[in-house]
C-alpha positions in Angstrom: -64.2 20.9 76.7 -62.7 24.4 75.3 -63.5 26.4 78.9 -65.4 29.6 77.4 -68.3 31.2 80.1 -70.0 34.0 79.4 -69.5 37.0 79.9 -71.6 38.4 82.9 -70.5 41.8 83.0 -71.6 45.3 82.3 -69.7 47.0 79.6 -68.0 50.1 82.0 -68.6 53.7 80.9 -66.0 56.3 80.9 -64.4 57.5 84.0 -65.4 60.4 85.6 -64.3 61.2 88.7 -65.8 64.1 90.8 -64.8 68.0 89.4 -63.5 68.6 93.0 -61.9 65.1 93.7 -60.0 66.0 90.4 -59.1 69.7 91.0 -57.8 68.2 94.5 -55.6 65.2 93.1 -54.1 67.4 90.5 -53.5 70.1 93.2 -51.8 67.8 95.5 -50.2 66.0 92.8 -48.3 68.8 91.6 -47.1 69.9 95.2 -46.0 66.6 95.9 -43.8 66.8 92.8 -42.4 70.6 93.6 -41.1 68.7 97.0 -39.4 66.0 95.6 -35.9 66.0 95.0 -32.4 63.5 93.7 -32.1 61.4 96.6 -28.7 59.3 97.1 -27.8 56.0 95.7 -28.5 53.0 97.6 -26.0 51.3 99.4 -25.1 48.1 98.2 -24.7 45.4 100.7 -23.9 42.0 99.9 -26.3 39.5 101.6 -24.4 36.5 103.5 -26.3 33.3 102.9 -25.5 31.1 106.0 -27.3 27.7 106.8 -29.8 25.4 104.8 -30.2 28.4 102.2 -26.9 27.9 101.6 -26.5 24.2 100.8 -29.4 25.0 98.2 -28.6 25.6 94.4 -29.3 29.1 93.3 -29.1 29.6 89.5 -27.0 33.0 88.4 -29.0 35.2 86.9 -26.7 38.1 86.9 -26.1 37.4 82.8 -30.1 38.5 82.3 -29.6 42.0 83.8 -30.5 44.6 81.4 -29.6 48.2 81.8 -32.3 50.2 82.3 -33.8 52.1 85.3 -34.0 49.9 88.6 -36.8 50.9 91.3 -35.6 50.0 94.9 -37.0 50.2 98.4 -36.7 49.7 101.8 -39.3 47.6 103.4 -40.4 46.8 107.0 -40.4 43.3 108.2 -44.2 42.8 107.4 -43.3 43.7 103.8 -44.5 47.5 103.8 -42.9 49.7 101.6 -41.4 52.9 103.4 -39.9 55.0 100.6 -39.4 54.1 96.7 -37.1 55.7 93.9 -35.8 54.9 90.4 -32.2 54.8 89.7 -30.3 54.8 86.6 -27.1 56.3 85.4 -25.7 57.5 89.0 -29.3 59.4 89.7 -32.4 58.3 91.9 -35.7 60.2 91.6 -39.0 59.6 93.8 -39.7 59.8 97.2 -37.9 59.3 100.6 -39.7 58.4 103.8 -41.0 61.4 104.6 -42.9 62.3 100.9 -43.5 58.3 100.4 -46.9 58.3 103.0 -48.1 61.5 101.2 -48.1 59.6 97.6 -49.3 56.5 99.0 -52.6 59.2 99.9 -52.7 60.7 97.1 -52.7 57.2 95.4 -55.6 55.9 97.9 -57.5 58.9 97.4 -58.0 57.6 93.6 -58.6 54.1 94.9 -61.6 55.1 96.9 -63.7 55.9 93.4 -65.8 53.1 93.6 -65.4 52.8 89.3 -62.1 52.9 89.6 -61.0 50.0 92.1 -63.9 47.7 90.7 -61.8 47.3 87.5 -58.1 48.1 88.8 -56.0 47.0 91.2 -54.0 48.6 94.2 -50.4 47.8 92.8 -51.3 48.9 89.3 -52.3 52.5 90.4 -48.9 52.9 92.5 -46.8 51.9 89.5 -48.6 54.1 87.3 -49.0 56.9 89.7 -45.0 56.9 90.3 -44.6 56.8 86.4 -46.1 60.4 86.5 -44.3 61.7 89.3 -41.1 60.6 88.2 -41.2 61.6 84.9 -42.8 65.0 86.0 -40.0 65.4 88.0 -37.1 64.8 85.8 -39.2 67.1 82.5 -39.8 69.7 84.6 -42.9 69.8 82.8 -46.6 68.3 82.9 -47.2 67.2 79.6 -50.4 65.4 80.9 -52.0 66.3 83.9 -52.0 63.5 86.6 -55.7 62.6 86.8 -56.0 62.4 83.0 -52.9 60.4 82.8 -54.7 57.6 85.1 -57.9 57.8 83.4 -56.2 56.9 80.5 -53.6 54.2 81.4 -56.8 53.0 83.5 -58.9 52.4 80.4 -56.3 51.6 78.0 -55.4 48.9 80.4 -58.8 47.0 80.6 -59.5 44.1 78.4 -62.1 41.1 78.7 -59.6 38.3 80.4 -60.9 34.5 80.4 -59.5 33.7 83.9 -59.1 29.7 84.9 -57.3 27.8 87.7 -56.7 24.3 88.2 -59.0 22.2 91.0 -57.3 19.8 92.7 -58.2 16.4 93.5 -61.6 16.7 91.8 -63.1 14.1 88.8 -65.8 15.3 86.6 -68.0 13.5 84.2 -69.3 16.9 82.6 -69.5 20.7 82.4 -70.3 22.4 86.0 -71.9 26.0 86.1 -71.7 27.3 89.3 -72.8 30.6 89.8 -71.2 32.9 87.2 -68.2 30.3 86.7 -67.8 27.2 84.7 -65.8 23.9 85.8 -64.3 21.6 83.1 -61.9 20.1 81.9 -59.7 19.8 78.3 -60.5 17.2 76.1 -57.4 16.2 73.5 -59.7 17.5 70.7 -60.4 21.3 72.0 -56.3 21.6 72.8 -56.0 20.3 69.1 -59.0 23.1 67.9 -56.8 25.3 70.0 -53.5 24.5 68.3 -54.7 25.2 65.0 -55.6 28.5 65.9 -52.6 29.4 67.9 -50.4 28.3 64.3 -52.6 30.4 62.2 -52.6 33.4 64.2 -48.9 32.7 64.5 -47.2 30.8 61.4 -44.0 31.9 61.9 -44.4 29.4 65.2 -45.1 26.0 64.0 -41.0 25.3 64.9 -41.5 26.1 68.5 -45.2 25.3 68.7 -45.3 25.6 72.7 -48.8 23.9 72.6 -46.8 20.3 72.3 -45.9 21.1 76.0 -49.4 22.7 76.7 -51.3 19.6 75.7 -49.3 17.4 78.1 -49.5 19.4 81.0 -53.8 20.4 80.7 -55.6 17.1 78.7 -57.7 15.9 81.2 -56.9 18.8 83.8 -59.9 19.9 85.9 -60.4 24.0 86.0 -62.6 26.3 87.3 -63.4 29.8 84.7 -64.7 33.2 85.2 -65.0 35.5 82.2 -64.2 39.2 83.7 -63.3 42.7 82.3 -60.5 44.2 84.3 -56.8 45.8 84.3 -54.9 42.1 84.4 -53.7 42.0 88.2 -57.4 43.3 89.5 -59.1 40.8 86.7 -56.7 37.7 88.1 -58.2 38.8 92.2 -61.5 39.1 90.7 -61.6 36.0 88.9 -59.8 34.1 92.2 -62.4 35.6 94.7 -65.6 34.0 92.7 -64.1 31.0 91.9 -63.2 30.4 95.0 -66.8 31.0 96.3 -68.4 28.6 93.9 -65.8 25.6 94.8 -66.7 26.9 97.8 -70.6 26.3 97.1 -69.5 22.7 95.6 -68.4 22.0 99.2 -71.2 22.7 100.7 -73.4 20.1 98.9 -70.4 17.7 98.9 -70.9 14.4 100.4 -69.5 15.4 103.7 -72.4 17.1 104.4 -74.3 13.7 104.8 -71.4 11.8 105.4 -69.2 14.1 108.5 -66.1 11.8 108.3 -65.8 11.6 104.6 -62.6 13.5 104.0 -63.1 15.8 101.1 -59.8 17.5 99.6 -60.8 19.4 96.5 -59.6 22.8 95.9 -58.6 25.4 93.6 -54.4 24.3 93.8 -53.6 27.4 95.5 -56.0 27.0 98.1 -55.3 23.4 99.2 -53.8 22.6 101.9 -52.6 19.1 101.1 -49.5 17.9 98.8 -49.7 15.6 95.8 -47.5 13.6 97.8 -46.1 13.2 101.4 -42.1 11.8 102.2 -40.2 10.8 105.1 -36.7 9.9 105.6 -35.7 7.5 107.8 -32.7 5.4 108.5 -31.3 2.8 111.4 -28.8 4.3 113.7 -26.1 1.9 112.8 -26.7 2.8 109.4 -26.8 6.5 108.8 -25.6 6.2 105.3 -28.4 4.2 104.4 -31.8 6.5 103.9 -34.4 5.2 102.8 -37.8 7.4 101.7 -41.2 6.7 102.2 -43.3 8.5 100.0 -47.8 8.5 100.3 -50.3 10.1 99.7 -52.6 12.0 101.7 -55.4 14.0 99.1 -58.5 12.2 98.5 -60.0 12.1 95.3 -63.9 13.4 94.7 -65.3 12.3 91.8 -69.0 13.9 90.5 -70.6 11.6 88.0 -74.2 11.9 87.1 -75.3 9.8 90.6 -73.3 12.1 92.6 -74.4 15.6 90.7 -78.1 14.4 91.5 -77.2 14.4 95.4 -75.7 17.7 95.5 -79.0 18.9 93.8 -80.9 17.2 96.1 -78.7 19.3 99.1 -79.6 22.7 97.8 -77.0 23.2 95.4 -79.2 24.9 92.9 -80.4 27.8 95.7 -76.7 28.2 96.1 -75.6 28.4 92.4 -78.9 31.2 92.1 -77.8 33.1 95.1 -74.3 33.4 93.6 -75.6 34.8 90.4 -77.3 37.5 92.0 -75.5 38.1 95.0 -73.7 41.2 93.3 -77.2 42.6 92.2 -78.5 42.6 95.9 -75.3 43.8 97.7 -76.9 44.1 101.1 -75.7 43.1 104.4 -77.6 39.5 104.3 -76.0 38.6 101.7 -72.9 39.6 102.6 -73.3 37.2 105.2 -74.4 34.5 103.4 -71.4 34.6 101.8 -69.2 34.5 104.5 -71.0 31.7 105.7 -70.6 29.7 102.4 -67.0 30.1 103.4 -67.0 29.1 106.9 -68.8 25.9 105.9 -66.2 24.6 103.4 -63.4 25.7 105.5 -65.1 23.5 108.7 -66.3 20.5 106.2 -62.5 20.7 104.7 -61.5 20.3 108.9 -61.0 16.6 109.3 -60.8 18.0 113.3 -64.4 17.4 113.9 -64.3 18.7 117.2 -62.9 22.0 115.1 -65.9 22.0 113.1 -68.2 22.0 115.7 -67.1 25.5 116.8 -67.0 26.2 113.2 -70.6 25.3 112.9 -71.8 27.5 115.5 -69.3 30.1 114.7 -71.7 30.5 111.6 -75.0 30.2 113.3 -74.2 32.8 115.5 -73.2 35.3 113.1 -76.9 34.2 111.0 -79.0 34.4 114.5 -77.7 37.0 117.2 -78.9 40.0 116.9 -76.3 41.9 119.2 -73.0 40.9 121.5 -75.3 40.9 124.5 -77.8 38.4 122.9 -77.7 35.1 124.9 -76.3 32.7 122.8 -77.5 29.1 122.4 -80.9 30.9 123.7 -81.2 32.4 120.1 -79.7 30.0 118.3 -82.3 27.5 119.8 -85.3 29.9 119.4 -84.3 31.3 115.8 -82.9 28.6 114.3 -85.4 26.1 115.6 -88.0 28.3 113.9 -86.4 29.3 110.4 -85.1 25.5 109.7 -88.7 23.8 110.4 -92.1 24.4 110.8 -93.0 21.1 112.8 -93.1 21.4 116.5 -91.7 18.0 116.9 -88.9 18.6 114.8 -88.2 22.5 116.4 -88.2 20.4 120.1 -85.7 18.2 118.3 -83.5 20.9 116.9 -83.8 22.7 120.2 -81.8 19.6 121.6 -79.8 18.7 119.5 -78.8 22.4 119.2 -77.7 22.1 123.3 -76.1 18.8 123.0 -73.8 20.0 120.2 -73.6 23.5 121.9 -71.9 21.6 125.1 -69.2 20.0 122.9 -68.6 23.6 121.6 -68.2 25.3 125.0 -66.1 21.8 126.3 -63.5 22.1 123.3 -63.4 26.3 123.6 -63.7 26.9 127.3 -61.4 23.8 128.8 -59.8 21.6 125.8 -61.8 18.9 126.1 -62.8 16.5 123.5 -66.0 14.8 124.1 -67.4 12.3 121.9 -69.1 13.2 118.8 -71.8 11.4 117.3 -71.8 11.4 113.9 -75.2 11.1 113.2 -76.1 14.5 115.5 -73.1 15.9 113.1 -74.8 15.4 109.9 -78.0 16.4 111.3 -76.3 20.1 112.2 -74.4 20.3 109.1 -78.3 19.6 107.8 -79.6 22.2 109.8 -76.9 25.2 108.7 -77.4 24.2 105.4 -80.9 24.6 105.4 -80.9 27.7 107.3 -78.7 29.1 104.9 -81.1 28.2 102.2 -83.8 29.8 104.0 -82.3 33.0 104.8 -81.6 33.3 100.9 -85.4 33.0 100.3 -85.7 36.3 102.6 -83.4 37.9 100.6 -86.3 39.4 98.2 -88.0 41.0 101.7 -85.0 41.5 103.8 -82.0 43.4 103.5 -80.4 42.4 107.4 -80.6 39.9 110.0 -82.1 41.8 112.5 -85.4 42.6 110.5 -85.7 38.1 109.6 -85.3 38.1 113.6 -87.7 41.1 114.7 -90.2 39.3 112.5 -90.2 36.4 114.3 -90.0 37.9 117.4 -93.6 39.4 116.2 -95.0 35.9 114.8 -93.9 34.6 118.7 -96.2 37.8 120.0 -98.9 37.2 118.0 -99.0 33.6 119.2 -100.0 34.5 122.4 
């Protein structure tokens, strides 16, 4: 299967940012630049490897050093950059830690244009930005003015990327679409289709054709693709973000749904939290010498033949794979919700704790049924819930219980660590019972644009009643 989607985007017009943003950023840009001055070398100090990291191999790479300019700065312990310069030839040019916070404005300031930061990402305008400044700096001249330089590297940076990452632990029979991405996998033909187009684009290859190593490593691999139009950094987090909320969506009508304590460990690979393989080491005291390793494996494999894809319909995935197509369309704060709840759920089904995913569970139900902090909780979650899920009064009394049985395992495990017996029967029946209101709150969508209105509404129904 040659993984091609696509594309689902709308072709971007030219940038324009606003007359005043613009006479601002080039204002600001240029004072930055009149304050900016050679700063001094850094020091060199040689780092002291002491312990484990030092009974590691490093490889020297010191041969590989070019000579051209070097950027260098000084972080903080949580990795924030504090100043940054360019050095070369005995110079450094850019900005100490007192100018550094004013270019990292100047550079969010940019980042706030809503047509700008849909298509490029954070790191790429601070590398571009410093470009300017430095080479402003050393020119003593503005051959380009800064907003027009960014507007330009900006669009001459954005290409149409096919974007794909490998899912773990995950068999497929055929093609999945899932919301704007497609899951499948390479068959021995498409990486031979791909070959010959690689070697005709590239003749002067066929000696070191590196597709002889490429069809090894992907025949058979599972991926997930998104097609997306982006700088390459901001296409890659793009690309990451919805394929990780449609494996996310596969979860959610996964067989753990139905079945609690079936252990699902799919995942995009650098999501999951489980190794291809496990080892220990162990010995007998008299014997030191003597190690022996024990290796096994933890990851279970899911496998979605035609059987299986027929269940996951049958638990809402196609309301799911809709609501991901338009969620970007609708952009209100329901849906944002919904989507955060999508990714609660196959974080707690993905919890093998199921004492975890209890709290989980009701972690998203209040966030779908409270209207405010001061709501009282199981209280709304009995009397919304009960109400959105079902339309039989037997089965609302039933969800009202169930909802206060489960509730009371919640508030045990939160309020004093204690694990009380789960059945898993009332498990699957409240993983039923998020799923469905999740499915029913997308319905709304088309007549609701929050919560509070679904709740208000019902509120009036319960008035009306009387």
């Amino acid at each position: 299967m040659y993984l091609y989607v696509l594309a689902n985007y709308k072709k971007n017009n030219l940038i324009k940012l606003p007359e005043k943003r613009v006479e601002y950023l080039n204002k600001e840009s240029l004072r930055i630049v009149s304050e900016m001055k050679e700063l001094p070398l850094p020091k060199n100090k040689p780092s002291i490897i002491k312990g484990s990291a030092k009974e590691k191999k490093v490889d020297d790479w010191t041969h590989k050093v070019v000579d051209a300019p070097v950027r260098t700065s000084n972080v903080l312990i949580t990795g924030e950059r504090v100043d940054w310069k360019e050095c070369y030839e005995g110079k450094c040019y850019g900005f100490d830690k007192v100018l550094y916070p004013e270019f990292l404005k100047l550079v969010k300031t940019v980042e706030r244009e809503k047509t700008i930061n849909s298509i490029v990402s954070h790191k790429f305008l601070l590398s571009k930005s410093f470009d300017w400044f430095v080479k402003a700096y050393k020119d003593k001249e503005y051959s380009i003015n800064y907003t027009d330089f960014i507007v330009n590297e900006i669009e001459n940076s954005v290409q149409e990327y096919l974007i794909q990452f490998p899912v773990l632990y995950l068999e497929i029979e055929g093609n999945i679409n899932i919301g704007k991405t497609k899951i499948g996998y390479y068959t021995k033909e498409n990486l031979e289709q791909l070959e010959k187009q690689y070697l005709f684009r590239y003749p002067d290859r066929k000696d070191d054709n590196t597709y002889k190593v490429i069809k090894k490593h992907l025949q058979g691999e599972v991926f997930i693709a998104y097609v997306v139009k982006a700088e390459k950094r901001k296409a890659k987090q793009i690309a990451f973000e919805e394929c990780s909320l449609a494996i996310d969506a596969l979860k959610l009508c996964s067989i753990t749904t139905e079945i609690p304590n079936y252990k699902i460990s799919f995942d995009i690979d650098s999501r999951t939290k489980e190794n291809l393989s496990n080892k220990v080491i162990y010995s007998e005291i008299s014997k030191p010498d003597a190690l022996i390793f024990d290796f096994f494996r933890k990851p279970n494999e899911y496998k979605i033949d035609k059987k299986e894809w027929q269940l996951m319909q049958r638990r809402q995935l196609k309301d799911f794979h809709e609501f991901l197509l338009k969620k970007d369309e609708i952009s209100s704060e329901l849906s944002r919700l919904i989507v955060n709840s999508i990714k609660k759920y196959a974080s707690a089904i993905s919890n093998f704790n199921l004492h975890q995913r209890v709290v989980d569970l009701f972690t998203i139900m209040e966030s779908l049924l409270l209207k405010d902090d001061n709501s009282p909780i199981i209280d709304s979650l009995c009397k919304y819930g009960s109400k959105l899920v079902f339309k039989k009064i037997e089965d609302r009394k039933y969800a009202i219980t169930l909802l206060k049985k489960m509730y009371s395992i919640r508030s045990a495990m939160v309020h004093h660590a204690k694990r009380k017996e789960i059945d898993l029967i009332e498990l699957k029946r409240l993983q039923l019972i998020v799923i469905i209101l999740l499915t029913q709150l997308i319905k709304k969508l088309d007549t609701h644009s929050t919560k509070n209105s679904i709740l208000l509404e019902i509120d009036e129904q319960i008035l009306k009643a009387y």
